[in-house]
N, C-alpha and C positions, 0 to 999 in steps of 0.2 A: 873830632880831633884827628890830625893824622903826623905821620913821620916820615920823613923821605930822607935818605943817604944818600949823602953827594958822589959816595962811593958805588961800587959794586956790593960791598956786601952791606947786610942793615946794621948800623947802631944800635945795638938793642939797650947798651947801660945810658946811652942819651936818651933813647922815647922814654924807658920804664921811668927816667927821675922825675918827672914832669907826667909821668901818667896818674890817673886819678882811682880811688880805692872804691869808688861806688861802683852799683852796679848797672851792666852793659852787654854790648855785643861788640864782640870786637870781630875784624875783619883780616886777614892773611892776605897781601896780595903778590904776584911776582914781577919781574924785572917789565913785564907787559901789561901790567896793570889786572892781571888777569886774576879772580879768586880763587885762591888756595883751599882756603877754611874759614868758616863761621863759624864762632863760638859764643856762647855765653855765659857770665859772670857772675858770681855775688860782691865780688872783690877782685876789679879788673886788674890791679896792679899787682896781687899777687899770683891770680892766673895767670894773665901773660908772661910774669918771670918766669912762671914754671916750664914750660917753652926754651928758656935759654940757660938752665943751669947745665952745672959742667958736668953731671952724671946722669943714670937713672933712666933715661931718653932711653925708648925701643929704635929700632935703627928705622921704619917708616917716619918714625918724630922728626925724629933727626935730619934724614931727607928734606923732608916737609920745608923745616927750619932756615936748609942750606940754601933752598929758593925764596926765601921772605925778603921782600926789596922793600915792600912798605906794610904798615898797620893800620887800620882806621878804627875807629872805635865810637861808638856810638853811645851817650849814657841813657839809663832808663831809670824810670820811678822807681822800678818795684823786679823782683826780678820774676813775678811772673811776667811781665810788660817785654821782661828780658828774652826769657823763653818763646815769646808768641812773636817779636820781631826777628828772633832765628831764625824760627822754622821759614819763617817768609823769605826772609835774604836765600834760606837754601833753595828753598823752590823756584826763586829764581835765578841764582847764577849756579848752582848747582855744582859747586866747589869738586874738585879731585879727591882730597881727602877727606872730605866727609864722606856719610853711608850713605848710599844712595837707593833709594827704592824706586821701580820700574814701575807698579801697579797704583797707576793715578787715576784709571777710569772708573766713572762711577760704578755705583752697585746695584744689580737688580732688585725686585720690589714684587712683590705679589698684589694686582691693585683691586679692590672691587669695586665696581660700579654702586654703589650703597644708594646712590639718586633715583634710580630708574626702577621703572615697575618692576622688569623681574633683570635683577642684578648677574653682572657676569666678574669670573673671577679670567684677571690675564697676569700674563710673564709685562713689568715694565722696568726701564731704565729710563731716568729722563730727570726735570724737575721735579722736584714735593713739592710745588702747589697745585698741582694737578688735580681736578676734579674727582670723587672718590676719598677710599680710605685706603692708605698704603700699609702693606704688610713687609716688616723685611729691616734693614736689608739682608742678603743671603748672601753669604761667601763666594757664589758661581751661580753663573746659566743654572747648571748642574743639578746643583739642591731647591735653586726653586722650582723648575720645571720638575722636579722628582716631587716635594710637596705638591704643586697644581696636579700632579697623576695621584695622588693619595685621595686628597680635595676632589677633583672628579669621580675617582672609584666610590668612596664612603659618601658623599651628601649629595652630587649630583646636580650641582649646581652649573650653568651653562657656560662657555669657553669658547663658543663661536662670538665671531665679529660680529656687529652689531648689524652692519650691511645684508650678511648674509641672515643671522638671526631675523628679519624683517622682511626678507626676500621666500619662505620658505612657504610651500601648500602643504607639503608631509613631512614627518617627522625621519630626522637624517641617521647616518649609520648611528650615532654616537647615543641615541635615543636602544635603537636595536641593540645593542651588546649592554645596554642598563648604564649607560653614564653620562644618561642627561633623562630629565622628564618630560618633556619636549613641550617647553611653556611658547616656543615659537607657533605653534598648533592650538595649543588653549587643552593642552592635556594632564595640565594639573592647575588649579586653582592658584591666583596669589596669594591667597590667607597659608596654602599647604607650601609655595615655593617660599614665602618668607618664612617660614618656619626650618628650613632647610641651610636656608640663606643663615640665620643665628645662629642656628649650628656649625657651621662654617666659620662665623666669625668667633663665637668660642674655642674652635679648636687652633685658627691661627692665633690669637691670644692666649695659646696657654694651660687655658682651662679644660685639659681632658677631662682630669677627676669630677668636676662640676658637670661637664657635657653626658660622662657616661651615666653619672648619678639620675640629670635628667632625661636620659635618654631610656634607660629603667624603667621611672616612675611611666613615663609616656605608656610603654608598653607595657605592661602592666594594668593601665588603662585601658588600653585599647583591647587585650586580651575579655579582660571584664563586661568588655561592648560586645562580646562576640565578632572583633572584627579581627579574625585569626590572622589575614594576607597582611596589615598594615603592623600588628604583632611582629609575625615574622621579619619585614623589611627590617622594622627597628633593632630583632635581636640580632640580625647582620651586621648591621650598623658599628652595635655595640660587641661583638666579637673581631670587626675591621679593625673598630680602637683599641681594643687590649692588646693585639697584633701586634702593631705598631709601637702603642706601647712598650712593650717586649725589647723589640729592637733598639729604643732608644738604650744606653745605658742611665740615664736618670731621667724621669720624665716628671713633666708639674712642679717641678722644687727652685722656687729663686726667681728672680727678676734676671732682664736682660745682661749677660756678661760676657765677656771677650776673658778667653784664659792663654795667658800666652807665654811659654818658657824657651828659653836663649841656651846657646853653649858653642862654643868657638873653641875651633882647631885653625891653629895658626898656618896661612893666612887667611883661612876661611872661616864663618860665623853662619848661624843661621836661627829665626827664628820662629817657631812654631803656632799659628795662632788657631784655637778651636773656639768654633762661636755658640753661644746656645743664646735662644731666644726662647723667650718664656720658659726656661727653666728644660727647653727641647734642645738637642745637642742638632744642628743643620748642618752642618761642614768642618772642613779645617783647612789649612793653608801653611803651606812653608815657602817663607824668604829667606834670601841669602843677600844679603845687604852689603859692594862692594866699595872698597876705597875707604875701609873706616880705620882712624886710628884707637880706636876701643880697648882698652886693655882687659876685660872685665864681664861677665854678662851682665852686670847690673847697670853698667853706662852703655851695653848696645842696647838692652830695654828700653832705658830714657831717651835716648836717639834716636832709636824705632820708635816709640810710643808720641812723639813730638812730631815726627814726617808724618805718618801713617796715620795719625787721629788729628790733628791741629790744622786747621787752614788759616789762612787771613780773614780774618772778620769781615776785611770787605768787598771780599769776594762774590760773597754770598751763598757760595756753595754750602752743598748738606753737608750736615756734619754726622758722619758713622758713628757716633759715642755712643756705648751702651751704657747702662748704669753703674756697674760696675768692671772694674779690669782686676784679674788673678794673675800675678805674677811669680815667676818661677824665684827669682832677685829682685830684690828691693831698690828702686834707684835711690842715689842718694838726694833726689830733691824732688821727690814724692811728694812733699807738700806745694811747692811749686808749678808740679805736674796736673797734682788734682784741680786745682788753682786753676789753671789753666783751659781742663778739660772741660771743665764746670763751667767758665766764661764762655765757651766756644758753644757748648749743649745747651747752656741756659738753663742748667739743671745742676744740682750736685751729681757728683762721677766721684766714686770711691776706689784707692787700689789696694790690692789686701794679699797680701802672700800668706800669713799663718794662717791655713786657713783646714775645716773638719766637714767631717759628713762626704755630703757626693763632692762639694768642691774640691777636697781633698784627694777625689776620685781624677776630679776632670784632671787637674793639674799634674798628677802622679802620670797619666795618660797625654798629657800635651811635652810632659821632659820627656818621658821614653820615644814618642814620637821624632823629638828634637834630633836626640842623639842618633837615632835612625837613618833618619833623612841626612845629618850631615857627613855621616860615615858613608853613607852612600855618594853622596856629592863629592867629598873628599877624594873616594876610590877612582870617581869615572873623571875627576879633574885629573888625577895622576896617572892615571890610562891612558888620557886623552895627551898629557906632554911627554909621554914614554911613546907616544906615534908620532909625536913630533919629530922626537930624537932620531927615529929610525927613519924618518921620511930624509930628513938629514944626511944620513947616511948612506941612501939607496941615490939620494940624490949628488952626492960625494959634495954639499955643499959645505964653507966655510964653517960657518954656524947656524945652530938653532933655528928655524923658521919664525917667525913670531905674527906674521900677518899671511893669510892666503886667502886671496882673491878668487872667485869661481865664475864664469859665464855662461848664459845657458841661450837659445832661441826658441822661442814657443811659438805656432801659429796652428793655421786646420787651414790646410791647403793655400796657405797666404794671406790666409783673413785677418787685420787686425792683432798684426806681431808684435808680439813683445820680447823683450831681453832683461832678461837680471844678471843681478850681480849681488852674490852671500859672501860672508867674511867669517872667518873662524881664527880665534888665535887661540892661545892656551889655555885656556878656560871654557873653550869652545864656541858655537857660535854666536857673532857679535850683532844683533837683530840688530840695533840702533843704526846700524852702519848698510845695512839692506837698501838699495835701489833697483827701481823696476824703471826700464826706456821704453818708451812707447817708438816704436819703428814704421816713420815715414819717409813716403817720397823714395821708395824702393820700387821693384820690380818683383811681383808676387810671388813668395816661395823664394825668395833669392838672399839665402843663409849667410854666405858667405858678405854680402854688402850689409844686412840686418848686423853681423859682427862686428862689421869694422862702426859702421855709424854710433851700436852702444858704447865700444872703448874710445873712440872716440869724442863721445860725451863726458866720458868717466873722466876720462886723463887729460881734456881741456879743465873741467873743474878743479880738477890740482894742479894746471898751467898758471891757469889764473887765482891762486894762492888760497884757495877755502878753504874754510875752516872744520872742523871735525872732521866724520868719517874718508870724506871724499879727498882731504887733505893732508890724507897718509896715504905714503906709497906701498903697496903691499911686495914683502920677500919673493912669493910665488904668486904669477897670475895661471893657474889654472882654468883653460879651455875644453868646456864639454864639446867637441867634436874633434875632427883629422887632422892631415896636413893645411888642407884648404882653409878651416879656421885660423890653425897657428898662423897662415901665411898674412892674414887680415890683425891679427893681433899685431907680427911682427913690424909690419907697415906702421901701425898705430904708436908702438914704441920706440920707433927711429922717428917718428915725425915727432915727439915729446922728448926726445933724446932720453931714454929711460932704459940703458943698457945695463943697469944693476940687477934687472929683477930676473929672475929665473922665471923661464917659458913651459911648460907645460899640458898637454892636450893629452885628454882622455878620451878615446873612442869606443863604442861598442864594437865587438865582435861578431863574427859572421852568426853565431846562434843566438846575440845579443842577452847572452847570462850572464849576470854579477860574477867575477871571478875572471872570466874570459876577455876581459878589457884589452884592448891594446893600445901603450903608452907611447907617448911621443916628447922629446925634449930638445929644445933649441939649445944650439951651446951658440957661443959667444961671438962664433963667424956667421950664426944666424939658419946653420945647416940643422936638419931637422934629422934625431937616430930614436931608431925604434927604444926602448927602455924594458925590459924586461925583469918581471919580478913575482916571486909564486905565489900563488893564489890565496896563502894561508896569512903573508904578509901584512904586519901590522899596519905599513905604514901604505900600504894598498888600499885598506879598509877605511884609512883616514880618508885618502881623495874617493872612494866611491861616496861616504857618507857627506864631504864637501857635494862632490857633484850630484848627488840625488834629492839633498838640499836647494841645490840652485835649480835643477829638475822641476820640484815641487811649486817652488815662489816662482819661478816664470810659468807652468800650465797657468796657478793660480792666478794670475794677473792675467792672462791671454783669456783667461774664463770668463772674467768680470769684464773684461773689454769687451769681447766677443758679445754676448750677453746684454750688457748697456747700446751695443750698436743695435741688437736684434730690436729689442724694446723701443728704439728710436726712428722717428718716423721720418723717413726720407725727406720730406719736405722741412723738415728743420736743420737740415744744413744746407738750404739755397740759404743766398745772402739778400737779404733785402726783402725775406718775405718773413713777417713778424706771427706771432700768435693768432690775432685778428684776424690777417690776412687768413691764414690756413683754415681757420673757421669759418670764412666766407666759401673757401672753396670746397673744404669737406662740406657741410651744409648745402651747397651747387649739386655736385656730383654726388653725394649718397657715398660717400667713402674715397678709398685711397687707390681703388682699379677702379672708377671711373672718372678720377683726374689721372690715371695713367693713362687709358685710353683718349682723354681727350685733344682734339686737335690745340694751334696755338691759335687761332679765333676761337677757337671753343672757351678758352680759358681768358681771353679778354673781354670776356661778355661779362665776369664774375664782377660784383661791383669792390672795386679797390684796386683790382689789378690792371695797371697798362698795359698795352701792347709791347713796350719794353722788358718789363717784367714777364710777361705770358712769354715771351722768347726763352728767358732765361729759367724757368721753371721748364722748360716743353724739356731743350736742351740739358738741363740735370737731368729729368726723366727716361732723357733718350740718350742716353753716354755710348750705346752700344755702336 
């Protein structure tokens, strides 16, 4: 069903008489057909009214409102049907004023090889159909690479690659400091390595209390055999676990659960999530979920809890649901929710707020975290546009900054240049909006032409009218380098006619210290004056930490360049000689310096290669 206004503004008492009471997903769109917001319904017709009464509206609604050209609305059976086509419509057009979460990459996994004679444990990220047993997921790199060091130190279980593990005559460091037994050698038995092995998998499952209980009885065993060394190993063992134990604040108690408590300072929200597996607390996490119209922690819960846990069924992707969710508020379609959780898990998924014991711990522990975090966030937001102000101000401009652009050049003697470009608005830096130029078809080391090529890429893509980042003009283009950059910049912005923006270059200083910078600003005849501003300056600190931002993301790109060129083997950028080919000739020659050395009859002898070809390989070889 939809509604379209002949007008500019939407009709809203013509769609709602004719709209339907069942329930749905309705859809916000604006004058460019673009989406606003997805929502959904038990009783679309009196939702969506709620939308257009004449009070009551936060002034974000309101906005929202003032842009709504059309409505679409979709009905469903049921409104869990309703919930699970939300979340989809958000993930794909990814509405303004919905909440938006950033963290869609999958999640790491502890995997063991459980197939193979003697089983290895690794860090993975990837599908779950994967061969093995997967442990996890874990919140970060972080916390599972921090269990695998746990896992290693107490059971001893093997971590090398399988390649290497198979390649080996003696036993490697990891053997020598005690954190392998080195079954690549035949230096333990696999009746004693699987024995190791369950022990392992009992403690990623959960079961300390039961591991250390048999871990005990073992020793105690072994004690009575007179076999004092393997006694002792185990009473380590079993003082490793209590250790750790220790640390955890509850350990062995409960099934898998996600505890996760919300609290929003206007315009900012955030919410907290601490994960415990088998009843073991592994990590936590805090979002800040932007663009939401929420009035409430109980509706950013159910918002969060819908992006963050629910995919498209037919997708196929894993689904992160743990058994249960502890919630700080209660949404108010928690039945809906579970409904949902449950269809996606293939399990029942329960959510539970009154809740006793250590739950009552976790979750006392996940609000106070909330509140932390977003007091914090709040602070360095309103730091970060009180530098704004003042950058405003030093800069004697009109108004407020609200977008700054940064440029950087990164190379190692000419090698494989690149250029970025970072964005910071008021909220600080805008990642989504990050482009790296790869810089061709220059003259090596040559900064000033690498400059002008990147803004010149940047500021054709908003010539030719795109969309998102690249399709906003930024207030200030700051330049990390001299005059000689600005001059390449200035070029760039008369050829784009883009006289609005304020010009900007940051140079280092003769002893190249933070503080010591020396500034440069274009005025409007294009004449370039020094800027001077003291050291202690807030709105100084803003463009260092812009430009050491852009610093950072152009080495990092010039690294991975650099690096992917070193690992790649000169013969794969001639053109016309394929995989095959080079195999024939590596296989010829005995490597890659005796097809350097070889003549071009040398190289037409190879079978595949012509006399044509053998030209134009000699020639790549020989550019000098």
């Amino acid at each position: 069903m939809s509604a379209k206004s002949a007008e500019s503004t939407f009709d809203a008492k013509a769609f709602l008489r004719t709209l339907t009471s069942r329930p749905g997903v309705y859809r916000m769109l604006d004058a460019g057909g673009k989406v606003l917001y997805v929502g959904k319904a038990r009783n679309l017709k009196n939702r969506v009214s709620s939308y257009f009464r004449s009070s009551g509206l936060t002034t974000k609604t309101m906005a929202m409102v003032d842009k709504v050209a059309d409505i679409e609305v979709t009905i469903t059976a049921s409104e869990t049907e309703a919930l699970l086509l939300e979340q989809s419509l958000i993930k794909t057009h990814r509405p303004a004023y919905n909440i938006q979460l950033r963290d869609d990459k999958s999640y790491p996994y502890i995997l063991l090889t459980d197939y193979e004679e003697y089983p290895r444990l690794a860090f993975y990220r990837g599908s779950r159909k994967r061969k093995g047993s997967l442990y996890g997921p874990y919140p970060s790199a972080h916390a599972t690479r921090d269990t695998l060091q746990i896992l290693q130190k107490v059971f001893r279980v093997r971590q090398c690659e399988d390649s290497y593990f198979r390649n080996r005559s003696r036993p490697c460091l990891q053997y020598q400091i005690e954190r392998c037994t080195g079954p690549c050698v035949g230096l333990i038995s696999t009746e004693d390595y699987a024995r190791d092995v369950h022990y392992a998998k009992m403690f990623l499952e959960g079961k300390s209390d039961d591991l250390t209980k048999e871990l005990s009885e073992t020793m105690e065993k072994a004690a009575e055999a007179l076999d004092f060394e393997k006694a002792a190993r185990l009473r380590d063992q079993i003082i490793d676990l209590r250790r750790i134990q220790e640390q955890q604040h509850v350990a062995n108690q409960g099934a898998d659960a996600d505890i996760l408590a919300a609290a929003i300072q206007p315009p900012y929200c955030c919410v907290h999530v601490i994960y415990s597996r088998a009843g073991r607390i592994i990590g936590s996490k805090n979002f800040y979920p932007k663009n939401s119209l929420v009035e409430d922690e109980a509706q950013l819960l159910s918002d969060f809890i819908g992006q963050y846990y629910l995919r498209d069924p037919k997708s196929g992707r894993a689904m992160n649901i743990p058994a249960e969710l502890i919630v700080s508020h209660m949404p108010e379609d928690k039945d809906q929710l579970a409904e949902a959780l449950g269809y996606c898990a293939d399990r029942k998924v329960k959510l539970a707020h009154q809740v006793r014991g250590h739950r009552a711990r976790w979750l006392e522990l996940a609000t106070t975290n909330t509140r932390a975090a977003l007091a914090s966030y709040v602070s360095n937001r309103q730091n970060l546009q009180q530098r704004f102000q003042l950058l405003q101000d030093a800069l004697k401009l009109p108004e407020p900054p609200e977008r700054i652009e940064c440029f950087d050049i990164s190379h190692t003697g000419g090698e494989k240049t690149v250029a970025s470009c970072v964005v910071f608005d008021v909220n600080g830096p805008v990642k989504a909006d990050y482009r790296r130029f790869n810089i061709r078809d220059i003259a090596p080391g040559d900064d000033y032409a690498a400059m002008l090529q990147a803004l010149d890429r940047r500021f054709a893509r908003l010539a030719k009218g795109e969309e998102g980042g690249m399709g906003k003009v930024p207030d200030i283009l700051l330049i990390d380098g001299g005059k000689g950059q600005l001059k390449q910049a200035l070029e760039a912005l008369e050829k784009y006619q883009l006289p609005g923006i304020t010009l900007l270059g940051i140079a280092k200083g003769i002893s190249r210290r933070a503080g010591q910078e020396t500034l440069f600003l274009a005025d409007r005849e294009g004449y370039l004056k020094e800027l001077a501003m003291v050291t202690d300056s807030a709105a100084l600190h803003l463009l260092q930490q812009v430009r050491d931002e852009a610093h950072r993301f152009a080495i990092t790109g010039h690294r991975a360049r650099r690096e992917k060129a070193r690992r790649q083997s000169s013969l794969e950028e001639i053109p016309g000689l394929g995989p095959k080919r080079r195999r024939e000739l590596l296989r010829h020659f005995g490597g890659q310096q005796g097809i350097q050395r070889a003549s071009e009859a040398d190289l037409a002898r190879v079978n595949g290669i012509s006399r044509k070809l053998a030209a134009t390989i000699y020639s790549h070889l020989h550019l000098d």
